[in-house]
Short mmCIF file of the C-alpha atoms (twelve columns), coordinates in Angstrom:
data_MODEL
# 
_entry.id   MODEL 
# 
loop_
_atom_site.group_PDB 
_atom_site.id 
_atom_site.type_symbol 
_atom_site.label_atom_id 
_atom_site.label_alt_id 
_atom_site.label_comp_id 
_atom_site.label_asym_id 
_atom_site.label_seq_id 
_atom_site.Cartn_x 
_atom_site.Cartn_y 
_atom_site.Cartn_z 
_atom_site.pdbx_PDB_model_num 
ATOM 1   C CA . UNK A 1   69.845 56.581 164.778 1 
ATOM 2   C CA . UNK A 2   67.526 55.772 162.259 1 
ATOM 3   C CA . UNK A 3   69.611 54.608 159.365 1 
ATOM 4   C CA . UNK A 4   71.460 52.310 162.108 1 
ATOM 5   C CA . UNK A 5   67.852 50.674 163.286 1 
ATOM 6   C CA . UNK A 6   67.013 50.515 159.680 1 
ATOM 7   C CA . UNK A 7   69.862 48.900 159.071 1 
ATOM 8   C CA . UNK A 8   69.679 46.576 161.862 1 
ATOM 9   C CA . UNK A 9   66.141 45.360 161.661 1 
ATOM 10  C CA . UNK A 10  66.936 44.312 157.763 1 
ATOM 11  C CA . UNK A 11  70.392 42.660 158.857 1 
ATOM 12  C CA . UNK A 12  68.480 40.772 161.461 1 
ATOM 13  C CA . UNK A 13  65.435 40.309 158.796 1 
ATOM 14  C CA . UNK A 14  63.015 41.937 161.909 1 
ATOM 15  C CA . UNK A 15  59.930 42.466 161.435 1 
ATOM 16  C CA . UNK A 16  58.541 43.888 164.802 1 
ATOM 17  C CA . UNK A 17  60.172 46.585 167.276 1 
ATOM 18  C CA . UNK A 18  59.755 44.092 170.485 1 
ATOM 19  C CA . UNK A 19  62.261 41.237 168.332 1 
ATOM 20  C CA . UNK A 20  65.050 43.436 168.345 1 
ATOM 21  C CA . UNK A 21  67.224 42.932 171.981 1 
ATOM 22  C CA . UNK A 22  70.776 44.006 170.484 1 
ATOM 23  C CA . UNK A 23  71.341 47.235 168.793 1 
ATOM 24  C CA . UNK A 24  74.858 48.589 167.689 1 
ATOM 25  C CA . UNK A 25  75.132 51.800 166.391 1 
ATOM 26  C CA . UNK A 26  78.828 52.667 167.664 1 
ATOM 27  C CA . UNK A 27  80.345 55.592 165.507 1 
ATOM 28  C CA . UNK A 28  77.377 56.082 163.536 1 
ATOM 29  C CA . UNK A 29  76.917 59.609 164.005 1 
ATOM 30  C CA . UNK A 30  74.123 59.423 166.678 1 
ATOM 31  C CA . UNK A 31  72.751 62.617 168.408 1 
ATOM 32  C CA . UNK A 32  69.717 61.743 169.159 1 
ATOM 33  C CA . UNK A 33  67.400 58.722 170.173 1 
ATOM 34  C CA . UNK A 34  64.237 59.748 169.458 1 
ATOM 35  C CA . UNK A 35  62.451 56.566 168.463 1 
ATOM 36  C CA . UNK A 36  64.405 54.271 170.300 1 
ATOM 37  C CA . UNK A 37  61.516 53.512 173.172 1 
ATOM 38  C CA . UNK A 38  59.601 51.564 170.318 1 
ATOM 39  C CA . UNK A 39  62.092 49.005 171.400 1 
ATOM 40  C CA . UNK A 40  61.311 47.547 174.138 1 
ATOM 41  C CA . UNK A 41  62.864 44.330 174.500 1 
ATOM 42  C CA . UNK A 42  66.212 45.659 173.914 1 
ATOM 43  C CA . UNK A 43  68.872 44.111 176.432 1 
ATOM 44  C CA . UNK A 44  71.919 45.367 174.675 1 
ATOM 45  C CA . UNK A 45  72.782 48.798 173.077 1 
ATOM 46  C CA . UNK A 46  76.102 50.044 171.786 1 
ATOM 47  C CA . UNK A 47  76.144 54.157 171.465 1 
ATOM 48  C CA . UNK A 48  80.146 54.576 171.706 1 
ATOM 49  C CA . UNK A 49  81.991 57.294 169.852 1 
ATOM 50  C CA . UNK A 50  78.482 59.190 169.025 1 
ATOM 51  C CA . UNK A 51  77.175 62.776 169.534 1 
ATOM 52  C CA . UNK A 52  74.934 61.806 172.756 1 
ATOM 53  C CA . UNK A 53  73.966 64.521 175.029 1 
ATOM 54  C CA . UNK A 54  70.410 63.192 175.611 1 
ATOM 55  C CA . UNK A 55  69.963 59.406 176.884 1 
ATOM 56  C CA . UNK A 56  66.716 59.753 178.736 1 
ATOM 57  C CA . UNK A 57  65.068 57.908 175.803 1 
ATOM 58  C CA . UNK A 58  66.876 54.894 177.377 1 
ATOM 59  C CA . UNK A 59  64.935 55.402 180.821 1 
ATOM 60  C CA . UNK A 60  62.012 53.578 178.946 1 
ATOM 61  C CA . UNK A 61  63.675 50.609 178.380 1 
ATOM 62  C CA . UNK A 62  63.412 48.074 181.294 1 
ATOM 63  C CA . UNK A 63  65.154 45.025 179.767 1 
ATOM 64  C CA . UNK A 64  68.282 46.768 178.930 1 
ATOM 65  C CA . UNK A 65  71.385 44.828 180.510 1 
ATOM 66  C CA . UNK A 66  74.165 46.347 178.708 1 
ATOM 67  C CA . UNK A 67  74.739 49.883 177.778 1 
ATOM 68  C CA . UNK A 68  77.752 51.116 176.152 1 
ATOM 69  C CA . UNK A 69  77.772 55.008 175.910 1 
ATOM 70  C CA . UNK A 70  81.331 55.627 176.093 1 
ATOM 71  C CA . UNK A 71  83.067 58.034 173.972 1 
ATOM 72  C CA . UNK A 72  80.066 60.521 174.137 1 
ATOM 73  C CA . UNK A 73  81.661 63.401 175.852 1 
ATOM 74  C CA . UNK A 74  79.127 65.705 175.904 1 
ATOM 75  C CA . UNK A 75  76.463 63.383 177.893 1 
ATOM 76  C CA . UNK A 76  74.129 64.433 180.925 1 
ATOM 77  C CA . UNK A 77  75.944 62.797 183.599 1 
ATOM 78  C CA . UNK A 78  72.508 63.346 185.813 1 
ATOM 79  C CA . UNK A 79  70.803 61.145 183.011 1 
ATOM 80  C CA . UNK A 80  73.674 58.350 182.980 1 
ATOM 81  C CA . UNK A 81  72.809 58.335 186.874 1 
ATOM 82  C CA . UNK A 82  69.528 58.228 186.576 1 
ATOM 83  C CA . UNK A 83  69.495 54.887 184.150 1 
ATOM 84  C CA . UNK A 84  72.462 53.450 186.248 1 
ATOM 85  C CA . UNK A 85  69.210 53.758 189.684 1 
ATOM 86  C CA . UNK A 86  66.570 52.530 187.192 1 
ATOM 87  C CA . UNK A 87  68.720 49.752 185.859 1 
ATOM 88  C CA . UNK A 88  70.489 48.151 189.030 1 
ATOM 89  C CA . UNK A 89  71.379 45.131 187.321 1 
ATOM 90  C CA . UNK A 90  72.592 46.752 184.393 1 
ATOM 91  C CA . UNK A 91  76.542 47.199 182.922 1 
ATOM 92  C CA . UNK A 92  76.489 50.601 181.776 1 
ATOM 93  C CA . UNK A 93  79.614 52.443 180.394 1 
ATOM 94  C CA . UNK A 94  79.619 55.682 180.295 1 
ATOM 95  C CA . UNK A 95  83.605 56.741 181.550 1 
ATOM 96  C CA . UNK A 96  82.544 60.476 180.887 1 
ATOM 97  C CA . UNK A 97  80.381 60.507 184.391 1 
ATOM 98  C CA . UNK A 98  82.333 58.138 186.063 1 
ATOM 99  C CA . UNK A 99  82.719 59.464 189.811 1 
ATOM 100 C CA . UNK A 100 86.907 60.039 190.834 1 
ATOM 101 C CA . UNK A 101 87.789 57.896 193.417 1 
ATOM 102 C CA . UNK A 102 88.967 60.441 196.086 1 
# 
């Protein structure tokens, strides 16, 4: 994750954590998103194709309107559920815990 955000923040010529609202770091190798609460203005985050098991990092971020966490097969499907209640208004993807229709 860090090499992404570092990445990001120089792209974007950022300065402060709370300027950053869009983050993509889709197949970059991301297990873990430690860190990622220092952000708390983000309203978009891409974490497709990654090595996520762990999203409750994302539980801090209130402003967050579209989450993208498919392609993480391994992911807590309690967590995804848990961001999906704190986040009502929120699109999140995560096809991994999606509920069968039965």
């Amino acid at each position: 994750l860090s090499s992404c955000v570092k990445l990001t923040l120089a792209e974007a010529k950022i300065t402060q954590p709370e300027q950053l609202e869009t983050l993509n770091c889709s197949f970059a190798g991301v297990a873990d998103l430690s860190g990622i609460e220092l952000f708390s203005q983000l309203k978009s985050v891409n974490l497709s194709n990654n090595q996520l098991t762990n999203i409750k990092a994302l539980l801090f971020l209130g402003e967050l309107r579209q989450v993208n966490l498919s392609e993480n097969t391994s992911l807590s499907c309690a967590d995804v559920d848990a961001l999906e209640e704190l986040l009502k208004d929120a699109i999140i993807n995560a096809p991994t815990c999606k509920k069968s229709l039965r």
